[in-house]
C-alpha positions, 0 to 999 in steps of 0.5 A: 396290821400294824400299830399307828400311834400310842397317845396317853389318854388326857383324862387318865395318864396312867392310860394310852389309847392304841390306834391300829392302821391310823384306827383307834382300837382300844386303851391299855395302862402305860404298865401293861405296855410297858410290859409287852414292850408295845411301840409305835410301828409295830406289826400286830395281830389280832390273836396278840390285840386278844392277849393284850385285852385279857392282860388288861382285864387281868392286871384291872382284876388284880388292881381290885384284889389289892383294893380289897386287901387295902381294908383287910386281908381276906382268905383265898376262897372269900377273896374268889367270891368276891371278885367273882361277884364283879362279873369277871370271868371265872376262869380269870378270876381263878387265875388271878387268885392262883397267882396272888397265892403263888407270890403269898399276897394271899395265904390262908395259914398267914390269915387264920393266924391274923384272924385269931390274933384280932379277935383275942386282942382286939375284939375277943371272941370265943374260940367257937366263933373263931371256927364258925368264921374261918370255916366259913370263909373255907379256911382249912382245918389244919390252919385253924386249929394251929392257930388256935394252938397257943390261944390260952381261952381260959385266961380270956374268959377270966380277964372278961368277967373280971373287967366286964363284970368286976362285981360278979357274985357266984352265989347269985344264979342271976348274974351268973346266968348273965355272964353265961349268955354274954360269954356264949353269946361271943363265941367262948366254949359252954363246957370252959365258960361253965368251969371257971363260973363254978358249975358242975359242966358234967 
């Protein structure tokens, strides 16, 4: 077999349309041919036309990881389900991820780190919620707790209460209690939340 033409798609440049033996048989990007050096007369087999395909479908899978990491980066296993979810085969999917780690594109220490950088100056949250998520998204323990090494949560719980609730009285059980459920309620540990309010934790 051989290949007849290589035209450039008119609704997509970026895109070509191979015809084999004066036949249309597929597209493929412009970089995907560019890559396996594709030219017009070239002999071809059917076993090569599959692995074009599967470089396609791969370089498409990879295209949509980079779309994902456009809004925020992700872990290595939240990153898997999510390709995974657009119907592309697991196999792929597994290698595709594997090479995104391999270049460091994803990097689950990188992302604990992140993580823990956001929720304690953007978004402060406890360092419970901050375990709870990234052991959800399947972050290893040892990235967790090294980025959580240097986080100083006492320091927040009291730039919290002092910004959140200025006018707090220590006395008043009420208020106290108020705080307890806010604080708790994002993640900050009970025994540190009880301290710096004044309670006898034990």
């Amino acid at each position: 077999m051989k290949i007849s033409k290589i035209e450039v798609q008119k609704r997509n440049k970026k895109r070509s349309s191979i015809y084999i033996d004066g036949e249309f048989r597929f597209g493929l990007s412009n970089d995907i041919i560019l890559k396996y050096d594709l030219k017009e007369g070239d002999e071809i087999t059917e076993e090569e036309i599959n692995k074009l395909l599967i470089a396609e479908e791969k370089e498409r899978l990879k295209q949509k990881a980079f779309r994902l990491l456009r809004y925020r980066n992700r872990s290595v296993e939240e990153m898997k389900q999510k390709l995974l979810r657009s119907d592309y085969e697991p196999e792929l999917v597994d290698e595709v991820v594997r090479e995104l780690v391999d270049d460091h594109i994803l990097d689950d220490r990188r992302f604990a780190c992140d993580f823990v950088s956001e929720y304690t100056e953007v978004k402060p949250k406890g360092n419970l919620f901050i375990i709870n998520e990234l052991k959800r998204k399947k972050v290893n323990d040892e990235y967790i707790q090294a980025a959580l090494e240097k986080r100083d949560e006492k320091g927040m719980i009291r730039d919290i209460i002092n910004k959140k609730f200025p006018k707090l009285n220590k006395k008043d059980i009420r208020q106290k209690a108020k705080v307890l459920r806010y604080l708790i309620s994002r993640g900050f540990t009970p025994n540190l939340v009880y301290e710096i309010l004044g309670e006898d934790y034990e």
